[in-house]
C-alpha positions in Angstrom: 0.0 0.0 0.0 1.3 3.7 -0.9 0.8 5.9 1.7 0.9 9.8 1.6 1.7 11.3 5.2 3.9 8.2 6.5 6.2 6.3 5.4 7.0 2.7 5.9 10.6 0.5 4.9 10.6 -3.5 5.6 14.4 -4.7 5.3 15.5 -7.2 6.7 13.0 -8.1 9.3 13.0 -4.6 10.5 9.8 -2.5 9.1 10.7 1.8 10.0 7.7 3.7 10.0 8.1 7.2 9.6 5.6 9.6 10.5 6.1 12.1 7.3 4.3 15.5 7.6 8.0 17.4 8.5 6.7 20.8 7.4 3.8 20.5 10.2 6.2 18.6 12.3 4.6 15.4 12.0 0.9 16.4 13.5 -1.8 13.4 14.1 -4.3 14.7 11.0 -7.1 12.9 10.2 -5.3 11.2 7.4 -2.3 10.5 9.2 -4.5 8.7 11.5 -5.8 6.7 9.0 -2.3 5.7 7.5 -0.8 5.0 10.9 -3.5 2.6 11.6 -3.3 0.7 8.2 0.7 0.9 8.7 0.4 -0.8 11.9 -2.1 -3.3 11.3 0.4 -4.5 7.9 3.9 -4.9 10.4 1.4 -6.9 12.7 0.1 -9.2 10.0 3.5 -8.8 7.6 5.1 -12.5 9.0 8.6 -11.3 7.7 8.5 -8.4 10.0 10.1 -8.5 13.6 10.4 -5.5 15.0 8.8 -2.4 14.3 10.3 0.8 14.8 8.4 4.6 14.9 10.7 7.8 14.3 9.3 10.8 13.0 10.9 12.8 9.4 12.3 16.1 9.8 13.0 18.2 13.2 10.0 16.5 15.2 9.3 13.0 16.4 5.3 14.0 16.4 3.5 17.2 18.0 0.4 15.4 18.3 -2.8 16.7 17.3 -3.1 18.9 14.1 -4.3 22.5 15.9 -4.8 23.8 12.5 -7.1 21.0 11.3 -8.8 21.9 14.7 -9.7 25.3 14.1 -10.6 24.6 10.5 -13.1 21.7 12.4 -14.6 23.8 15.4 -17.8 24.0 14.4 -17.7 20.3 14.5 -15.1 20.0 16.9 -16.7 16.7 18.8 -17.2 14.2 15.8 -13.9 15.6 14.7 -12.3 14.5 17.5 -13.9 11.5 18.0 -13.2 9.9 14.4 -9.6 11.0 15.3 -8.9 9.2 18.0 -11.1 6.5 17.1 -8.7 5.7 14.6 -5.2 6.6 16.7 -6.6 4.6 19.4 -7.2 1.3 17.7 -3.3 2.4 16.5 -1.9 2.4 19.9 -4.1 -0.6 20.8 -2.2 -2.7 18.5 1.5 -1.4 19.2 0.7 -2.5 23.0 -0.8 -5.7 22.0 1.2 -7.0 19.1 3.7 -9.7 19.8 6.5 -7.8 17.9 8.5 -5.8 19.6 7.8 -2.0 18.9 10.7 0.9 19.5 10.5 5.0 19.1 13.0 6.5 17.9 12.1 10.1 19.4 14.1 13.2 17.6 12.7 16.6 18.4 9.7 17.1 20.3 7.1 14.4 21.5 4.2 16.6 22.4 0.8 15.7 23.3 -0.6 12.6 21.5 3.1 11.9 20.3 4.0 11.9 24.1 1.7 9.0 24.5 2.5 7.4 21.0 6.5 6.7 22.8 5.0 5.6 25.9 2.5 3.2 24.1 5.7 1.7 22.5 7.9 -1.1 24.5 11.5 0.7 24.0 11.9 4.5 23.7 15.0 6.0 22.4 15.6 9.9 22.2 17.8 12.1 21.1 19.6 14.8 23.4 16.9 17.1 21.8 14.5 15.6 22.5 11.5 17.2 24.1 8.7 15.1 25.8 5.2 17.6 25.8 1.9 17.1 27.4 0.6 20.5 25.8 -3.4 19.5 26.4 -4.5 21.8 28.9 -2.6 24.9 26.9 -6.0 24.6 24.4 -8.3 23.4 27.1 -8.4 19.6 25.8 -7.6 16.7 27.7 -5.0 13.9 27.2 -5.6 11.0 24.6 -3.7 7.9 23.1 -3.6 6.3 26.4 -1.3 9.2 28.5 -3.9 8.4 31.5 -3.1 5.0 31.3 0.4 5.0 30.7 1.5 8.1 33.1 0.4 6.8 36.3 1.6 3.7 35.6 4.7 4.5 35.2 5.4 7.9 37.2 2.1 7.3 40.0 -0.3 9.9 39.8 0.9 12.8 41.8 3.5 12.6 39.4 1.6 12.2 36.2 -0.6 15.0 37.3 2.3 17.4 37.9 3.8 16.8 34.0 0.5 16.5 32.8 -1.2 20.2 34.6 2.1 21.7 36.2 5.5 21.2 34.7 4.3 20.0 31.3 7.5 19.2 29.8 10.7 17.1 30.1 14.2 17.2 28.2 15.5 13.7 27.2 17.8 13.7 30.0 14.8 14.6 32.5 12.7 12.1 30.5 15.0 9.3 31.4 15.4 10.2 35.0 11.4 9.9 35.4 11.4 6.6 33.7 9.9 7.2 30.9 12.6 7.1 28.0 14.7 3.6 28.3 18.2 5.7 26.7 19.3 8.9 25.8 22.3 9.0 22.4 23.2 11.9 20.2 21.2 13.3 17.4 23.2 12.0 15.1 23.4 8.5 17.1 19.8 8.0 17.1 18.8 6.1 14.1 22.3 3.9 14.4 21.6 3.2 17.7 17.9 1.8 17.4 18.6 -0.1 14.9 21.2 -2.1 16.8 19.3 -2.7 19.6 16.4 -3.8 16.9 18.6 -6.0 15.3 19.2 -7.6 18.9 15.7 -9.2 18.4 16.2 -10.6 15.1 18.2 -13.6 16.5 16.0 -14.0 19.4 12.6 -16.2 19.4 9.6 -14.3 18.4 7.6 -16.5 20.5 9.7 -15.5 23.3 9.7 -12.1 23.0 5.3 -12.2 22.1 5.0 -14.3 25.5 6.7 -12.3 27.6 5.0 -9.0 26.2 2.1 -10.8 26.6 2.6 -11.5 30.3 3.9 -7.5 30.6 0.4 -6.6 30.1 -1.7 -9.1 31.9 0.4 -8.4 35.1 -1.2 -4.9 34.9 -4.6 -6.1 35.8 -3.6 -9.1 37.9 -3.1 -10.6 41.5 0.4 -12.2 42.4 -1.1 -15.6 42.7 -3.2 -14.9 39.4 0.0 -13.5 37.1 1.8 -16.3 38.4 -0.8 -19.3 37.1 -0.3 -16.9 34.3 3.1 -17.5 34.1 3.0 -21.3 34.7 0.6 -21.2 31.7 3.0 -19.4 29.4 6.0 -21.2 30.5 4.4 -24.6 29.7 3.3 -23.5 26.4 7.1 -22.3 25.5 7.9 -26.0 27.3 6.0 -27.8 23.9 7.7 -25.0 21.1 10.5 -26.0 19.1 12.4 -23.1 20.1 12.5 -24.0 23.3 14.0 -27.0 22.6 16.4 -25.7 20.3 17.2 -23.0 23.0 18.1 -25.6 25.8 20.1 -27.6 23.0 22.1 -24.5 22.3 23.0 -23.8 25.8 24.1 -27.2 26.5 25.7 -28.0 23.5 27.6 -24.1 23.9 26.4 -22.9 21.3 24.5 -20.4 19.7 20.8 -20.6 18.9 18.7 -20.5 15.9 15.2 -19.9 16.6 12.6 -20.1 14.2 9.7 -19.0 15.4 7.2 -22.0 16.1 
């Protein structure tokens, strides 16, 4: 599929999708919406692709929402906004539930719904200027792509509500500290740097890497006793896989493994 406000490579078991509006530094439009979703969906079904990796063309990594296709829909701002996020939603959905692992690559500012677009991702790598946004309450909206979810997750909520309504906005280096960016590398690092630690999956076992994502999220919503029948459950199922026999083969045998996925 051609797309025209993205733009997504597949090499070598590595898809890059590239948010592409640079001139309106990469803003969530309605199209772009659209686009992200069916760029998402195709890595998820795509069987050669292993990793997926989100960067953003130009000076920004994403400003989130498009202001000016706001104020061109205010008369009908509410069905505006609602078939936006419908669609960025189900995109986000996907990136957490997928069984690929999914990296950002953040360059220039994260702001708003591309704050919550790294979060929703399992890896986030940013550039030194990098700037992490939550922007909402500056035009009197509220936060979307799951930044209610994610932020108090991972910061608690005294201090999601402080970025979110007080400070607003983190450098990398600040972004890191608070937990919420996994490494910080030179501009011109960036895209080198992801890229190796994506090709770090390639050799690994995709069923692995799914199960253990999997078991990421459940643990949200779960007891200990509960997550750990979970895990029993998951580790069992690895226990009748051909990579896990391959992977206990290797290890004894010294040597190293060559998954394959089933």
């Amino acid at each position: 599929m051609s797309y025209k406000t993205i733009l997504l490579n597949i090499e070598n078991g590595i898809a890059t999708l590239t948010l592409n509006r640079p001139e309106n530094y990469n803003a969530l439009s309605l199209e772009l919406a659209g686009e992200l979703l069916e760029a998402v969906l195709e890595c998820d079904e795509n069987s050669s692709v292993k990793v997926l990796m989100i960067t953003g063309a130009g000076k920004a990594f994403c400003a989130g929402g498009d202001v000016k296709e706001f104020h061109q829909n205010l008369d009908n701002a509410s069905l505006y906004l609602k078939k936006l996020t419908s669609q960025l939603h189900k995109s986000i959905a996907k990136i957490c539930r997928m069984p690929k692992p999914v990296i950002a690559a953040v360059n220039g500012v994260a702001a708003g719904g591309g704050f919550s677009l790294s979060l929703a991702c399992d890896l986030t790598i940013a550039a030194e200027s990098a700037k992490f946004v939550t922007a909402y309450s500056d035009i009197a909206a509220t936060p979307d792509l799951g930044m209610t979810y994610f932020l108090p997750r991972i910061l608690g909520n005294k201090k999601a509500f402080e970025l979110a309504l007080v400070r607003k906005q983190l450098t990398a280096s600040e972004a890191k500290e608070w937990g919420l960016v996994n490494q910080v590398v030179p501009d011109g690092e960036l895209k080198k740097v992801t890229m190796e630690i994506a090709q770090k999956f390639m050799t690994a076992s995709s069923l692995g890497i799914g199960a253990t994502k999997k078991l990421l999220q459940l643990s949200l919503s779960q007891t200990l006793e509960s997550q750990m029948e979970n895990e029993s459950e998951f580790i069992a199922r690895a226990g009748k896989s051909q990579d896990f026999r391959e992977g206990v083969n290797a290890f004894v045998e010294r040597r190293k493994a060559r998954f394959k996925g089933a």
